[in-house]
N, C-alpha and C positions, 0 to 999 in steps of 0.2 A: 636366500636370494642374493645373489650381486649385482651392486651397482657402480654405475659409473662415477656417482661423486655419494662416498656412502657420510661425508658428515653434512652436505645438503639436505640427505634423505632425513637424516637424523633429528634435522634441525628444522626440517618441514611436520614430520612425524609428533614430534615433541609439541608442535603450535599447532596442532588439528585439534577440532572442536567435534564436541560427541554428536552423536549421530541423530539424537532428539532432537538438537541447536540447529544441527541441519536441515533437519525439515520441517520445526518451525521457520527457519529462514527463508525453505523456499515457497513456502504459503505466501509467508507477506513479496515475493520476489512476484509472483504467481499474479496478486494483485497491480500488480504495475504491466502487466499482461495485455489488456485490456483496455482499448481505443475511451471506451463507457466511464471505466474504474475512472481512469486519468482524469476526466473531462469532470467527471461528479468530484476527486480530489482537489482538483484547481479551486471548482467554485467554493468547495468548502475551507480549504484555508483561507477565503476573504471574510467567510460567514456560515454562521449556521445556516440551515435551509430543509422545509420540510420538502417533503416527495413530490407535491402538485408542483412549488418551485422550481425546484430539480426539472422536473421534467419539462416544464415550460422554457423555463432558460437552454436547457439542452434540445427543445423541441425532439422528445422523446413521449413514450406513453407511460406511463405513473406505474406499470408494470413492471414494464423495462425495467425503470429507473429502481423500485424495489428491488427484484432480485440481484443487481449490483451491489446497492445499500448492502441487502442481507450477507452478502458474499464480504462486504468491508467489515460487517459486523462481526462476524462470523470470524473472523481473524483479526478482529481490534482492531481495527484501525479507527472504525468511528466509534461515537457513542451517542447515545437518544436522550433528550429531555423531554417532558412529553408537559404540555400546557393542557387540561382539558382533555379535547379527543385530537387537538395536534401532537404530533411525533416531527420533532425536529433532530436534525443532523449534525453532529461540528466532528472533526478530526479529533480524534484521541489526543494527539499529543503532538510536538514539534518536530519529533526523531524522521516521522515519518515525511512532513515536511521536507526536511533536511534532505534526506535522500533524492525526493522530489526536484528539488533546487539542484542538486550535483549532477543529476541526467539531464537536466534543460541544460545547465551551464556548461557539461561537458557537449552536447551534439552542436552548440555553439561554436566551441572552438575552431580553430582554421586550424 
């Protein structure tokens, strides 16, 4: 095949990530999707929070709010501590955060 700038191609070709890394990426891309996901991520980078919470605060049904959860779970993003017969919620980890922060901050911009 020819191209028009073939040491671009080259040099784009050379820094592509396999095709697994892809689509674990767009899993977690997938969760930021979602008006719900968002709104459950906000609250839980301030704090853990079990699913009655969740959904009180979100003024949603505990249902709802579950099958989001599970869908965070289900691609790491959270993780569970469980007290007894509560099942609480906190963010895996800061990465996810971070991304979080770069989409607010950027639709900010003028």
């Amino acid at each position: 095949m020819k191209y028009q700038d073939s040491e671009g191609v080259e040099i784009a070709k050379q820094q592509m990530i396999a095709e697994k890394d892809v689509d674990a990426m767009s899993e977690i891309f997938d969760m930021f999707g979602d008006s719900t996901r968002l709104k459950i991520m906000n609250a839980l980078f301030a704090h853990e929070l079990c699913v009655s919470d969740l959904a009180s605060l979100l003024e949603m049904s505990t249902s709802a709010i579950s099958h989001q959860l599970a869908n965070l779970k289900k691609t790491k993003l959270v993780r569970t501590r469980k007290i007894g017969k509560m099942v609480y919620y906190s963010m895996a980890d800061e990465h996810i955060e971070n991304i979080y922060r770069m989409a607010l901050e950027h639709i900010h911009e003028k």
